[in-house]
N, CA, C and O of each residue as an XYZ file, in Angstrom:
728
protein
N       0.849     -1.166      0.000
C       0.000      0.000      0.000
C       0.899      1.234      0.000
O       1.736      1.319      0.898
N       0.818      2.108     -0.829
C       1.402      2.825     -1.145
C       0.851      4.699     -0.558
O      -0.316      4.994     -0.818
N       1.512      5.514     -0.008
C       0.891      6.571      0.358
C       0.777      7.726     -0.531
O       1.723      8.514     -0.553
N      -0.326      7.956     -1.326
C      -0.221      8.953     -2.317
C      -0.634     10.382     -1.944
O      -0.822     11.210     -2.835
N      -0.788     10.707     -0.582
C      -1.088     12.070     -0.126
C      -0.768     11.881      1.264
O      -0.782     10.770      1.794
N      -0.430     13.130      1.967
C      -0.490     13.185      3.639
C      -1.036     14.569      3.457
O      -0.485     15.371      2.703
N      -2.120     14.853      4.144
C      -3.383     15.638      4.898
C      -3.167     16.326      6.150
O      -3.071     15.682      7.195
N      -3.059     17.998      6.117
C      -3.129     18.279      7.062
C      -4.084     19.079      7.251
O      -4.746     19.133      6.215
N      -4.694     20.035      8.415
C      -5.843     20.594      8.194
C      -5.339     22.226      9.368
O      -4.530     22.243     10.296
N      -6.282     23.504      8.760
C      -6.338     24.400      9.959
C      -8.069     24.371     10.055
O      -8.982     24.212      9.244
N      -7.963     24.611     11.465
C      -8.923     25.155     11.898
C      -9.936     25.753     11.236
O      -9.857     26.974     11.374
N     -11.172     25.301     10.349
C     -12.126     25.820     10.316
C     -13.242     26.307     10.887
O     -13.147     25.874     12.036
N     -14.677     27.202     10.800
C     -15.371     27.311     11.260
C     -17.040     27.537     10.755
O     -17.442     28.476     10.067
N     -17.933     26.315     11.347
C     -18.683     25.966     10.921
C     -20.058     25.950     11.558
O     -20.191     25.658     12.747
N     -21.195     26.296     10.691
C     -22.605     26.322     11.531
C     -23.080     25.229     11.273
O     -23.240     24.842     10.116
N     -23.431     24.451     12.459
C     -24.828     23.320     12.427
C     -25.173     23.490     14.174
O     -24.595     23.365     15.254
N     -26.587     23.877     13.587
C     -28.053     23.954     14.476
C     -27.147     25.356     15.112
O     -26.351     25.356     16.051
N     -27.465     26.204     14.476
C     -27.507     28.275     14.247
C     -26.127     28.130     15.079
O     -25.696     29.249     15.356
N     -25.222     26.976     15.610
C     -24.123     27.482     16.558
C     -22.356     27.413     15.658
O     -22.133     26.559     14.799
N     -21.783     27.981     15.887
C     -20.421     28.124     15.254
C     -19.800     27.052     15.607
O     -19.730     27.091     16.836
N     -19.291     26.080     15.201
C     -18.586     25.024     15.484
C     -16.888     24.831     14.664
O     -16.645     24.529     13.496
N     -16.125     25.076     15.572
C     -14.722     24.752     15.155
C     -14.209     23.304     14.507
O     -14.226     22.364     15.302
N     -13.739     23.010     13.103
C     -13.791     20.790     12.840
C     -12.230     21.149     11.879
O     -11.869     22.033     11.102
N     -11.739     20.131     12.360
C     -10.088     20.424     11.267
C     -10.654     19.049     10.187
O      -9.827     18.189      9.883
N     -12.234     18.939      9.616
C     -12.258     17.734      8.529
C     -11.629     18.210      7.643
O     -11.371     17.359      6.791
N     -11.135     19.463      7.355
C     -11.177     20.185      5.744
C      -9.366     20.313      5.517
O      -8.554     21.238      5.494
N      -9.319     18.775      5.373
C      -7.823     18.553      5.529
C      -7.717     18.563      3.727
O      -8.529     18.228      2.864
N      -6.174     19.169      3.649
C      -5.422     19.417      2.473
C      -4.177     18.365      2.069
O      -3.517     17.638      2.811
N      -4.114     18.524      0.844
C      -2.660     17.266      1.171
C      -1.337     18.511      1.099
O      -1.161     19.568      0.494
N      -0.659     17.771      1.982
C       0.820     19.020      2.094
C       1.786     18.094      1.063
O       1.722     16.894      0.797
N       2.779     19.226      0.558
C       3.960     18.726      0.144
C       5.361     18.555      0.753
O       6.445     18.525      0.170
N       5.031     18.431      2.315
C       5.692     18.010      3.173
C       5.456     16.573      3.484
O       4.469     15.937      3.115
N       6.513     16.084      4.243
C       6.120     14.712      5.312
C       5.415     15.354      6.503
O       5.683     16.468      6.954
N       4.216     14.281      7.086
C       4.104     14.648      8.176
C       4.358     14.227      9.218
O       5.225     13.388      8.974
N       4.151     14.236     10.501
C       4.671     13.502     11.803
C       3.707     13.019     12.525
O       2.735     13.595     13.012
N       3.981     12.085     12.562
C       2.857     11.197     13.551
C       3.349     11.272     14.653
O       4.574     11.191     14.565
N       2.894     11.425     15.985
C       2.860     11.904     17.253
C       2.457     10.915     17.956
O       1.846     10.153     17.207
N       2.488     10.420     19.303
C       1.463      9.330     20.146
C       0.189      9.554     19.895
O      -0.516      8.632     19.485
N      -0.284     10.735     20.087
C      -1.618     10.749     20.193
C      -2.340     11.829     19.240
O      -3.522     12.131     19.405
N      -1.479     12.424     18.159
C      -2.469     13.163     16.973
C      -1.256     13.341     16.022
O      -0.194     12.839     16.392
N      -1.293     13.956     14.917
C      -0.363     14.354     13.656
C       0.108     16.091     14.222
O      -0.635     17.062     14.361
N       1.033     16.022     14.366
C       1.691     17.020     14.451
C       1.373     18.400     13.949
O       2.354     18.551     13.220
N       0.749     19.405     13.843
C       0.194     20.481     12.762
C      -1.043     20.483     12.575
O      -1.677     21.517     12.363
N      -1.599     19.218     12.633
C      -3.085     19.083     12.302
C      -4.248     19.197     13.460
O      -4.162     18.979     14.669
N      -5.343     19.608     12.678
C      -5.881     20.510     13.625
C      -7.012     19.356     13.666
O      -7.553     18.834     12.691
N      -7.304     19.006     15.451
C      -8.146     18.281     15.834
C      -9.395     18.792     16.929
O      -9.326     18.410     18.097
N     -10.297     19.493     16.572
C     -10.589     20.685     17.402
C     -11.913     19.586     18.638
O     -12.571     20.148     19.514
N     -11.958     18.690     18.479
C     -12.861     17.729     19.514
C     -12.471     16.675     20.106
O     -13.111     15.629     19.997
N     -11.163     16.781     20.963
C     -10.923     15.479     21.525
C     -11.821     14.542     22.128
O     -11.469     13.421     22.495
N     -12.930     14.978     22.226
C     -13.825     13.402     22.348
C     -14.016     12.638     21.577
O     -14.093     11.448     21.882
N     -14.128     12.987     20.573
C     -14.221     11.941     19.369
C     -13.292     11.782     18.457
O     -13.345     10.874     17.628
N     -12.120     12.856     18.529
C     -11.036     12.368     17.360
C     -10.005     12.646     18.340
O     -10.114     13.129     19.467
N      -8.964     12.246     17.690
C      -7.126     11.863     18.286
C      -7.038     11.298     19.395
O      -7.884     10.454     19.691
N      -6.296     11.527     20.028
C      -6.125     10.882     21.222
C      -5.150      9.643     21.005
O      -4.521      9.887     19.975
N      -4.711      8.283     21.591
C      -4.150      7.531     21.486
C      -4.932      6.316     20.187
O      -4.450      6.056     19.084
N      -6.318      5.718     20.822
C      -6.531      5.088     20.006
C      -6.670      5.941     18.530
O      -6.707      5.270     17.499
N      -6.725      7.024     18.467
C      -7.231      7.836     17.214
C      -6.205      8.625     16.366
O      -6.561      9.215     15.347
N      -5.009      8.625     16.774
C      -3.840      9.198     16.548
C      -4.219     10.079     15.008
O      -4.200     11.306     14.900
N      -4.518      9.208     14.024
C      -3.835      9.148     12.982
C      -5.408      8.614     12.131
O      -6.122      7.785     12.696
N      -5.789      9.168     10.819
C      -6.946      8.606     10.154
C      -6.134      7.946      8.309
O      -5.356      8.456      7.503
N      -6.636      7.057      8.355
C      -5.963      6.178      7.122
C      -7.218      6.040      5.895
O      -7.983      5.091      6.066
N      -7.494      7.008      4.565
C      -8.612      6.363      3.764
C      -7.948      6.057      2.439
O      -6.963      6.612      1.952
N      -8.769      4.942      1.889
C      -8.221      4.400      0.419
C      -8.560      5.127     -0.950
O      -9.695      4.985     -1.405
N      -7.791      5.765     -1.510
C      -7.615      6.352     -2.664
C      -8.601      5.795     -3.988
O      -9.114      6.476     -4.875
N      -8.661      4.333     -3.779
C      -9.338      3.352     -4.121
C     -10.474      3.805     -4.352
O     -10.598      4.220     -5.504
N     -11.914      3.948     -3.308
C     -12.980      4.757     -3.181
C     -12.841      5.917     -3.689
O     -13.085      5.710     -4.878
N     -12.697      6.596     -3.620
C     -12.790      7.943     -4.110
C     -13.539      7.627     -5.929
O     -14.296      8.525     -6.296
N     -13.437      7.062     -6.416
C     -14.079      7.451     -7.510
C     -15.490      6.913     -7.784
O     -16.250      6.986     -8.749
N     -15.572      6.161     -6.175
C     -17.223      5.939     -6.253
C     -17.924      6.644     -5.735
O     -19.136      6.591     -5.948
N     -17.392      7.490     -4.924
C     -17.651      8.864     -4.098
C     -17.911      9.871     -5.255
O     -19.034     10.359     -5.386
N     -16.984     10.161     -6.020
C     -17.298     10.924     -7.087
C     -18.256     10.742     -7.850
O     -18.993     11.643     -8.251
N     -18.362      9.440     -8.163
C     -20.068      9.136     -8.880
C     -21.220      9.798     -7.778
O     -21.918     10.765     -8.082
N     -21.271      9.297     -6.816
C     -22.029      9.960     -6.103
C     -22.259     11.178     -5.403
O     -23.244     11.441     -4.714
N     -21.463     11.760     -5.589
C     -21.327     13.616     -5.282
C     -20.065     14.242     -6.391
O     -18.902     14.514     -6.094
N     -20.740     14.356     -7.744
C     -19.733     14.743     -8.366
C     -19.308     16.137     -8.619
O     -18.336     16.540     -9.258
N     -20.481     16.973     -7.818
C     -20.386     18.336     -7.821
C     -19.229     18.989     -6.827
O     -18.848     20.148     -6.992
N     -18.793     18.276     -5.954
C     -17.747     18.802     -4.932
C     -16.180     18.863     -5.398
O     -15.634     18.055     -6.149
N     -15.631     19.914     -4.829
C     -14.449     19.723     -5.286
C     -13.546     18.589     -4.482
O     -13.569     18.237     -3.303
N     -12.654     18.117     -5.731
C     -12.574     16.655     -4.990
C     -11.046     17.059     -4.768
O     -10.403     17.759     -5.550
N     -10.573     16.516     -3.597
C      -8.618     16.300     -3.832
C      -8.559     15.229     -2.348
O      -9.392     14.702     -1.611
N      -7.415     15.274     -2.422
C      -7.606     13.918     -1.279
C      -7.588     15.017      0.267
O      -7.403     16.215      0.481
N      -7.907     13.748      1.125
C      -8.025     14.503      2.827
C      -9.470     14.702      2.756
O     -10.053     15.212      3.713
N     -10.445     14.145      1.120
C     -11.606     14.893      1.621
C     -12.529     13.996      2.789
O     -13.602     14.555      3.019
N     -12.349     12.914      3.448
C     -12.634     12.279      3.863
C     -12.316     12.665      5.750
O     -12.738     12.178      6.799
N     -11.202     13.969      5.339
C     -10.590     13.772      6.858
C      -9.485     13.433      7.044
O      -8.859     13.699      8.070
N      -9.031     12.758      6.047
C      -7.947     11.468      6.563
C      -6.498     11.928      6.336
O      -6.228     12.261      5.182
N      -5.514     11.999      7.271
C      -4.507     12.063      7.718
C      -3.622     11.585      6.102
O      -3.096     12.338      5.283
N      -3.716     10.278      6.091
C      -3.181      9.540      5.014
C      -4.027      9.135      4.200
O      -5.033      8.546      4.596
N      -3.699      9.460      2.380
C      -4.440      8.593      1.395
C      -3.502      7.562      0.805
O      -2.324      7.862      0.612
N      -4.008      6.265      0.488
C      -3.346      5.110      0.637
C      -3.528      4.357     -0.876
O      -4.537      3.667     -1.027
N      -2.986      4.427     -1.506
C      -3.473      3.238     -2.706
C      -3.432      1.497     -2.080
O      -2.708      1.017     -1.207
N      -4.466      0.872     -2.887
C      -4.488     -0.543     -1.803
C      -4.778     -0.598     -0.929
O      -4.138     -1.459     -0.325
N      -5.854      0.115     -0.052
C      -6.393     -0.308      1.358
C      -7.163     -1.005      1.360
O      -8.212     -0.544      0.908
N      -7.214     -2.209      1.735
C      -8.768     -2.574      2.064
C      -8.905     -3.543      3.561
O      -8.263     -4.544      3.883
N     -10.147     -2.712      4.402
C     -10.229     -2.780      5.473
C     -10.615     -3.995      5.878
O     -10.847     -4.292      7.049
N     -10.709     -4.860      4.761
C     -10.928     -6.319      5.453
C      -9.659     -7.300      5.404
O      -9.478     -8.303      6.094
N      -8.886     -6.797      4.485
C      -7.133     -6.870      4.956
C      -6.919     -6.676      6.582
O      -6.667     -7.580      7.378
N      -7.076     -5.343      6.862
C      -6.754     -4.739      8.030
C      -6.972     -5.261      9.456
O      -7.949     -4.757     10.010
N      -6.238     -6.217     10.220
C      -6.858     -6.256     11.491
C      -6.418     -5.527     12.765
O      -5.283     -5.084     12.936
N      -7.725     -5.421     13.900
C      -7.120     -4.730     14.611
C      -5.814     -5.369     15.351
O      -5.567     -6.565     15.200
N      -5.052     -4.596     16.095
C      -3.821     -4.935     16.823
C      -2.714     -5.256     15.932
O      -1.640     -5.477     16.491
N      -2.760     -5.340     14.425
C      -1.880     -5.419     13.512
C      -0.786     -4.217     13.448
O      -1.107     -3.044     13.252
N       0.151     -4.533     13.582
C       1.367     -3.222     13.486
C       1.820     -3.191     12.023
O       2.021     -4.115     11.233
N       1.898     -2.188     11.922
C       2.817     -1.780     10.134
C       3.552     -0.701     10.399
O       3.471      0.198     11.236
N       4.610     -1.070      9.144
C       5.767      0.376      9.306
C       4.992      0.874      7.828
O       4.444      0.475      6.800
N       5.515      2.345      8.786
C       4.507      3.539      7.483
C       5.683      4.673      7.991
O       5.741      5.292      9.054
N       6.585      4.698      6.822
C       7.277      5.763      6.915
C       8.291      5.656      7.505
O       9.129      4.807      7.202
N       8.438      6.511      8.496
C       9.806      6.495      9.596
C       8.770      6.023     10.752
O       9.332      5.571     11.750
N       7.423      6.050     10.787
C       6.990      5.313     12.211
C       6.500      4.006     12.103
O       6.782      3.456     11.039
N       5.601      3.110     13.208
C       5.286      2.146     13.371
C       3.865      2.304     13.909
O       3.773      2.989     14.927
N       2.834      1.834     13.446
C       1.427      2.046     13.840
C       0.716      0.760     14.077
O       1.143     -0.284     13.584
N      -0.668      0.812     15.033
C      -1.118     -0.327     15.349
C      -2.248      0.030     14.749
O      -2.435      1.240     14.875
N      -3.225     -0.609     14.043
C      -4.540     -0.712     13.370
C      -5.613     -0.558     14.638
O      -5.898     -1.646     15.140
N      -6.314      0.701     15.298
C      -6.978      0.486     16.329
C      -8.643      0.284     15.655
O      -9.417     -0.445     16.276
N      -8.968      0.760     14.765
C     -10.700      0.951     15.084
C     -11.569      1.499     13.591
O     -11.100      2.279     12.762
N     -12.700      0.960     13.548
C     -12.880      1.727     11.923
C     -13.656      3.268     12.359
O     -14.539      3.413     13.204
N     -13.115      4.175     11.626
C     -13.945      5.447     11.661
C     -15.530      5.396     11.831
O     -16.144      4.330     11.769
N     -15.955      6.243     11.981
C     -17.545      6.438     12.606
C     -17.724      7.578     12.047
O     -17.130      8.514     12.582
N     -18.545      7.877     10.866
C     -19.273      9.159     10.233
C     -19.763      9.427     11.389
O     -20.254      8.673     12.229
N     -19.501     11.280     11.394
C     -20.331     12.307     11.920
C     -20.567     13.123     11.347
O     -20.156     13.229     10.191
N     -21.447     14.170     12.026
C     -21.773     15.492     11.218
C     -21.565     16.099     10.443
O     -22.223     16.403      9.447
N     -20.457     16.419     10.835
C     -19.514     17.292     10.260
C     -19.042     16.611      8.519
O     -18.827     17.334      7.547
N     -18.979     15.168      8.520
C     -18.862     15.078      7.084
C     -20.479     15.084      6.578
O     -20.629     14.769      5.397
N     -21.331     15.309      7.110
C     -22.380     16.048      5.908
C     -22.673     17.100      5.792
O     -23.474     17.445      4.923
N     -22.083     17.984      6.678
C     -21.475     19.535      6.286
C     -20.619     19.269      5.142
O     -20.752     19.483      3.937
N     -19.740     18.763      5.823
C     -18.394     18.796      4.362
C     -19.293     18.945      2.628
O     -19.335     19.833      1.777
N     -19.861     17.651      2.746
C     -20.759     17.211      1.764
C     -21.748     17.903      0.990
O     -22.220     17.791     -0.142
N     -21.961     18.936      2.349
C     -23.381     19.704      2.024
C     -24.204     18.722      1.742
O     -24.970     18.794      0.781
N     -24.145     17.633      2.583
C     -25.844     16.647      2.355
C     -25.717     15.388      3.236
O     -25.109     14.359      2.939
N     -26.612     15.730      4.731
C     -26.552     14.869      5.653
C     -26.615     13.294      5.237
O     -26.218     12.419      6.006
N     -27.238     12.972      3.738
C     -27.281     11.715      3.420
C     -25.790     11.019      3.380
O     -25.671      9.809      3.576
N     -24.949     11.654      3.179
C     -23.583     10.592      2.861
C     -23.185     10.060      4.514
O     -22.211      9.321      4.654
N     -23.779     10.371      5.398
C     -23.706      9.487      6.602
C     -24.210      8.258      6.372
O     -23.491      7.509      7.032
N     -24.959      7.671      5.866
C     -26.277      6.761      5.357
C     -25.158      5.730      4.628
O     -24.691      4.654      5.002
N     -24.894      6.711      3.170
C     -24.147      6.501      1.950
C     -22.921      5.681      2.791
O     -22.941      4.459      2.644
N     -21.884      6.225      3.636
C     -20.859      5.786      4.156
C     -21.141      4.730      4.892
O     -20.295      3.857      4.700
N     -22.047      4.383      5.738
C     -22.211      3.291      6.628
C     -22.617      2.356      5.782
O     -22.263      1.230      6.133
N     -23.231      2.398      4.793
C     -23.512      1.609      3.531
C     -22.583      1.137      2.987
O     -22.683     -0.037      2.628
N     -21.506      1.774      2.760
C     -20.726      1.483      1.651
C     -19.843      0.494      1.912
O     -19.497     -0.363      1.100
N     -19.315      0.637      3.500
C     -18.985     -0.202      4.388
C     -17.166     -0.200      4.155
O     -16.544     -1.239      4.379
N     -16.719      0.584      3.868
C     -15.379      0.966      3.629
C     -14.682      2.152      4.506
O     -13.949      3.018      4.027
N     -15.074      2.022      5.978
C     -14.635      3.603      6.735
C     -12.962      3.481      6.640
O     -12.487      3.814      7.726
N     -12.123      3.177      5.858
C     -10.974      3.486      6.612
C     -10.529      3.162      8.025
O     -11.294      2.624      8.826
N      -9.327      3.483      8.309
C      -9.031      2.836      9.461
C      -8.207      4.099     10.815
O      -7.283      4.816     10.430
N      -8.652      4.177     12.155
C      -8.108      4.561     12.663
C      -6.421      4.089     13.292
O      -6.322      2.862     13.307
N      -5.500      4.604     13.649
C      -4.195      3.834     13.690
C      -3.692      4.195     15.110
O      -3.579      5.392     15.372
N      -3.385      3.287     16.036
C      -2.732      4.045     17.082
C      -0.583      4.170     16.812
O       0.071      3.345     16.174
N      -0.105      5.214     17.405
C       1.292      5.495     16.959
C       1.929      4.726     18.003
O       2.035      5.163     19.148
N       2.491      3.238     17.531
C       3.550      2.815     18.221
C       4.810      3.173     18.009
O       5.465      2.294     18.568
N       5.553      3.953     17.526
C       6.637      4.397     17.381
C       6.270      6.531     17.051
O       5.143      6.993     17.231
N       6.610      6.783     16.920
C       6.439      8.576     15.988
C       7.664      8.403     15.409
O       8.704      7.951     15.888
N       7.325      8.960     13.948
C       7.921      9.571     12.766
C       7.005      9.929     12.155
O       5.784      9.893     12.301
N       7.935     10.424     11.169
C       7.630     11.043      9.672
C       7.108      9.708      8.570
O       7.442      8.524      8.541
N       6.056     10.588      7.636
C       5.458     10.038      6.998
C       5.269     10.693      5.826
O       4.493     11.629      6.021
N       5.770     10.601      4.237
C       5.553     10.986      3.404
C       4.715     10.816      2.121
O       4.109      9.749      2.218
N       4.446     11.415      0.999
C       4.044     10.596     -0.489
C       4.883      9.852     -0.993
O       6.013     10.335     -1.047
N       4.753      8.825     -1.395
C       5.492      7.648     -1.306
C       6.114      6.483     -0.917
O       6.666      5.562     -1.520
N       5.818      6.833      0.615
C       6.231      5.797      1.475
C       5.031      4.598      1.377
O       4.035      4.640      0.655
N       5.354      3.701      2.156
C       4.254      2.413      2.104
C       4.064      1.877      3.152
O       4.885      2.014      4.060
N       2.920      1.115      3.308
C       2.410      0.742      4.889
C       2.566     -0.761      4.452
O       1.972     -1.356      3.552
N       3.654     -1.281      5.449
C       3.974     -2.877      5.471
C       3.664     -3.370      6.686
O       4.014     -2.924      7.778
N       2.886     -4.459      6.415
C       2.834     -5.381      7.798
C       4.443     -6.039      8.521
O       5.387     -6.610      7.976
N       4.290     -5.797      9.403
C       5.158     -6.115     10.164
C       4.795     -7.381     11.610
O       5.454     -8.296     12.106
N       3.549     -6.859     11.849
C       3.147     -7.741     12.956
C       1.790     -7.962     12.575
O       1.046     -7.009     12.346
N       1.378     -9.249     12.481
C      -0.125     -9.740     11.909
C      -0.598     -9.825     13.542
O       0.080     -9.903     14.567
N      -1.996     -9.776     13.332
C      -3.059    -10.186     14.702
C      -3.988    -11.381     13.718
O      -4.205    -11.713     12.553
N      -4.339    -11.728     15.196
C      -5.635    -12.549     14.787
C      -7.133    -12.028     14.972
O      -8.146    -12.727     14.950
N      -7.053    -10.668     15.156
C      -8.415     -9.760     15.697
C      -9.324     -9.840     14.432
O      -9.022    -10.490     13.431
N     -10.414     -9.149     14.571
C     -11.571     -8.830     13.469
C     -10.770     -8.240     12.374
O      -9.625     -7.861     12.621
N     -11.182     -8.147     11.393
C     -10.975     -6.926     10.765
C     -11.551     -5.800     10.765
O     -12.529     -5.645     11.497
N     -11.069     -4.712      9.919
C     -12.137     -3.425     10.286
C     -13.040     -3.763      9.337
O     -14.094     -3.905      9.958
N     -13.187     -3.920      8.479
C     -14.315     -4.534      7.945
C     -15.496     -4.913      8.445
O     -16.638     -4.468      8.335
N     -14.797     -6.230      9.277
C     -15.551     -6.847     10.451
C     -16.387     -5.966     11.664
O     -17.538     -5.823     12.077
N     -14.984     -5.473     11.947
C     -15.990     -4.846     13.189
C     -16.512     -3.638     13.074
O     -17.088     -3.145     14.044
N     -16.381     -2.815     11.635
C     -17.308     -1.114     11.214
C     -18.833     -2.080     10.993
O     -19.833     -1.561     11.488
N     -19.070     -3.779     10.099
C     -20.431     -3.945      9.963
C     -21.015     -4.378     11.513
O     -22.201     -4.153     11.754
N     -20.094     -5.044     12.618
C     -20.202     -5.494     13.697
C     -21.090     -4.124     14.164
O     -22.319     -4.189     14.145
N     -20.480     -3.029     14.534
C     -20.906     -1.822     14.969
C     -22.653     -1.281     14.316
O     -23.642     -0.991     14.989
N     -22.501     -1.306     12.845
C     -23.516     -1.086     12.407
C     -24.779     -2.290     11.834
O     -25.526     -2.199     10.860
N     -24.682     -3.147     12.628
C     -25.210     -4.257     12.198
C     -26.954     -4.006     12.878
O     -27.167     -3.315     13.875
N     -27.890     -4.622     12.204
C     -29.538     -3.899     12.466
C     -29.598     -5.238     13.978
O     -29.247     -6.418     13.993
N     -30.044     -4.580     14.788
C     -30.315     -5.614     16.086
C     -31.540     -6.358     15.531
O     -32.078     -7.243     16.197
Protein backbone atom coordinates (compact mmCIF):
# COMPACT_ATOMS: atom_id res chain seq x y z
CA UNK A 1 0.00 0.00 0.00
CA UNK A 2 1.40 2.82 -1.15
CA UNK A 3 0.89 6.57 0.36
CA UNK A 4 -0.22 8.95 -2.32
CA UNK A 5 -1.09 12.07 -0.13
CA UNK A 6 -0.49 13.19 3.64
CA UNK A 7 -3.38 15.64 4.90
CA UNK A 8 -3.13 18.28 7.06
CA UNK A 9 -5.84 20.59 8.19
CA UNK A 10 -6.34 24.40 9.96
CA UNK A 11 -8.92 25.16 11.90
CA UNK A 12 -12.13 25.82 10.32
CA UNK A 13 -15.37 27.31 11.26
CA UNK A 14 -18.68 25.97 10.92
CA UNK A 15 -22.60 26.32 11.53
CA UNK A 16 -24.83 23.32 12.43
CA UNK A 17 -28.05 23.95 14.48
CA UNK A 18 -27.51 28.27 14.25
CA UNK A 19 -24.12 27.48 16.56
CA UNK A 20 -20.42 28.12 15.25
CA UNK A 21 -18.59 25.02 15.48
CA UNK A 22 -14.72 24.75 15.16
CA UNK A 23 -13.79 20.79 12.84
CA UNK A 24 -10.09 20.42 11.27
CA UNK A 25 -12.26 17.73 8.53
CA UNK A 26 -11.18 20.19 5.74
CA UNK A 27 -7.82 18.55 5.53
CA UNK A 28 -5.42 19.42 2.47
CA UNK A 29 -2.66 17.27 1.17
CA UNK A 30 0.82 19.02 2.09
CA UNK A 31 3.96 18.73 0.14
CA UNK A 32 5.69 18.01 3.17
CA UNK A 33 6.12 14.71 5.31
CA UNK A 34 4.10 14.65 8.18
CA UNK A 35 4.67 13.50 11.80
CA UNK A 36 2.86 11.20 13.55
CA UNK A 37 2.86 11.90 17.25
CA UNK A 38 1.46 9.33 20.15
CA UNK A 39 -1.62 10.75 20.19
CA UNK A 40 -2.47 13.16 16.97
CA UNK A 41 -0.36 14.35 13.66
CA UNK A 42 1.69 17.02 14.45
CA UNK A 43 0.19 20.48 12.76
CA UNK A 44 -3.09 19.08 12.30
CA UNK A 45 -5.88 20.51 13.63
CA UNK A 46 -8.15 18.28 15.83
CA UNK A 47 -10.59 20.69 17.40
CA UNK A 48 -12.86 17.73 19.51
CA UNK A 49 -10.92 15.48 21.53
CA UNK A 50 -13.83 13.40 22.35
CA UNK A 51 -14.22 11.94 19.37
CA UNK A 52 -11.04 12.37 17.36
CA UNK A 53 -7.13 11.86 18.29
CA UNK A 54 -6.12 10.88 21.22
CA UNK A 55 -4.15 7.53 21.49
CA UNK A 56 -6.53 5.09 20.01
CA UNK A 57 -7.23 7.84 17.21
CA UNK A 58 -3.84 9.20 16.55
CA UNK A 59 -3.84 9.15 12.98
CA UNK A 60 -6.95 8.61 10.15
CA UNK A 61 -5.96 6.18 7.12
CA UNK A 62 -8.61 6.36 3.76
CA UNK A 63 -8.22 4.40 0.42
CA UNK A 64 -7.62 6.35 -2.66
CA UNK A 65 -9.34 3.35 -4.12
CA UNK A 66 -12.98 4.76 -3.18
CA UNK A 67 -12.79 7.94 -4.11
CA UNK A 68 -14.08 7.45 -7.51
CA UNK A 69 -17.22 5.94 -6.25
CA UNK A 70 -17.65 8.86 -4.10
CA UNK A 71 -17.30 10.92 -7.09
CA UNK A 72 -20.07 9.14 -8.88
CA UNK A 73 -22.03 9.96 -6.10
CA UNK A 74 -21.33 13.62 -5.28
CA UNK A 75 -19.73 14.74 -8.37
CA UNK A 76 -20.39 18.34 -7.82
CA UNK A 77 -17.75 18.80 -4.93
CA UNK A 78 -14.45 19.72 -5.29
CA UNK A 79 -12.57 16.66 -4.99
CA UNK A 80 -8.62 16.30 -3.83
CA UNK A 81 -7.61 13.92 -1.28
CA UNK A 82 -8.02 14.50 2.83
CA UNK A 83 -11.61 14.89 1.62
CA UNK A 84 -12.63 12.28 3.86
CA UNK A 85 -10.59 13.77 6.86
CA UNK A 86 -7.95 11.47 6.56
CA UNK A 87 -4.51 12.06 7.72
CA UNK A 88 -3.18 9.54 5.01
CA UNK A 89 -4.44 8.59 1.40
CA UNK A 90 -3.35 5.11 0.64
CA UNK A 91 -3.47 3.24 -2.71
CA UNK A 92 -4.49 -0.54 -1.80
CA UNK A 93 -6.39 -0.31 1.36
CA UNK A 94 -8.77 -2.57 2.06
CA UNK A 95 -10.23 -2.78 5.47
CA UNK A 96 -10.93 -6.32 5.45
CA UNK A 97 -7.13 -6.87 4.96
CA UNK A 98 -6.75 -4.74 8.03
CA UNK A 99 -6.86 -6.26 11.49
CA UNK A 100 -7.12 -4.73 14.61
CA UNK A 101 -3.82 -4.93 16.82
CA UNK A 102 -1.88 -5.42 13.51
CA UNK A 103 1.37 -3.22 13.49
CA UNK A 104 2.82 -1.78 10.13
CA UNK A 105 5.77 0.38 9.31
CA UNK A 106 4.51 3.54 7.48
CA UNK A 107 7.28 5.76 6.91
CA UNK A 108 9.81 6.50 9.60
CA UNK A 109 6.99 5.31 12.21
CA UNK A 110 5.29 2.15 13.37
CA UNK A 111 1.43 2.05 13.84
CA UNK A 112 -1.12 -0.33 15.35
CA UNK A 113 -4.54 -0.71 13.37
CA UNK A 114 -6.98 0.49 16.33
CA UNK A 115 -10.70 0.95 15.08
CA UNK A 116 -12.88 1.73 11.92
CA UNK A 117 -13.94 5.45 11.66
CA UNK A 118 -17.54 6.44 12.61
CA UNK A 119 -19.27 9.16 10.23
CA UNK A 120 -20.33 12.31 11.92
CA UNK A 121 -21.77 15.49 11.22
CA UNK A 122 -19.51 17.29 10.26
CA UNK A 123 -18.86 15.08 7.08
CA UNK A 124 -22.38 16.05 5.91
CA UNK A 125 -21.47 19.53 6.29
CA UNK A 126 -18.39 18.80 4.36
CA UNK A 127 -20.76 17.21 1.76
CA UNK A 128 -23.38 19.70 2.02
CA UNK A 129 -25.84 16.65 2.35
CA UNK A 130 -26.55 14.87 5.65
CA UNK A 131 -27.28 11.71 3.42
CA UNK A 132 -23.58 10.59 2.86
CA UNK A 133 -23.71 9.49 6.60
CA UNK A 134 -26.28 6.76 5.36
CA UNK A 135 -24.15 6.50 1.95
CA UNK A 136 -20.86 5.79 4.16
CA UNK A 137 -22.21 3.29 6.63
CA UNK A 138 -23.51 1.61 3.53
CA UNK A 139 -20.73 1.48 1.65
CA UNK A 140 -18.98 -0.20 4.39
CA UNK A 141 -15.38 0.97 3.63
CA UNK A 142 -14.64 3.60 6.74
CA UNK A 143 -10.97 3.49 6.61
CA UNK A 144 -9.03 2.84 9.46
CA UNK A 145 -8.11 4.56 12.66
CA UNK A 146 -4.20 3.83 13.69
CA UNK A 147 -2.73 4.04 17.08
CA UNK A 148 1.29 5.49 16.96
CA UNK A 149 3.55 2.82 18.22
CA UNK A 150 6.64 4.40 17.38
CA UNK A 151 6.44 8.58 15.99
CA UNK A 152 7.92 9.57 12.77
CA UNK A 153 7.63 11.04 9.67
CA UNK A 154 5.46 10.04 7.00
CA UNK A 155 5.55 10.99 3.40
CA UNK A 156 4.04 10.60 -0.49
CA UNK A 157 5.49 7.65 -1.31
CA UNK A 158 6.23 5.80 1.47
CA UNK A 159 4.25 2.41 2.10
CA UNK A 160 2.41 0.74 4.89
CA UNK A 161 3.97 -2.88 5.47
CA UNK A 162 2.83 -5.38 7.80
CA UNK A 163 5.16 -6.12 10.16
CA UNK A 164 3.15 -7.74 12.96
CA UNK A 165 -0.12 -9.74 11.91
CA UNK A 166 -3.06 -10.19 14.70
CA UNK A 167 -5.63 -12.55 14.79
CA UNK A 168 -8.41 -9.76 15.70
CA UNK A 169 -11.57 -8.83 13.47
CA UNK A 170 -10.97 -6.93 10.77
CA UNK A 171 -12.14 -3.42 10.29
CA UNK A 172 -14.31 -4.53 7.95
CA UNK A 173 -15.55 -6.85 10.45
CA UNK A 174 -15.99 -4.85 13.19
CA UNK A 175 -17.31 -1.11 11.21
CA UNK A 176 -20.43 -3.95 9.96
CA UNK A 177 -20.20 -5.49 13.70
CA UNK A 178 -20.91 -1.82 14.97
CA UNK A 179 -23.52 -1.09 12.41
CA UNK A 180 -25.21 -4.26 12.20
CA UNK A 181 -29.54 -3.90 12.47
CA UNK A 182 -30.31 -5.61 16.09
Amino acid sequence: MEVLSVNISKPTIIVWNKKEIATGIYKKPVDHPIFLETDNVRDDTVSDRTVHGGIQKACYLYSADYYDYWKGLYPDLDWSYGMFGENITLSGMDEGNLRIDAKYQLGEAVVAISQPRQPCYKLGIKFGNPKVLKDFILFGHPGTYVRIVKPGAVKKGDRLELIEPSNKNSIRETFAFIYQKR
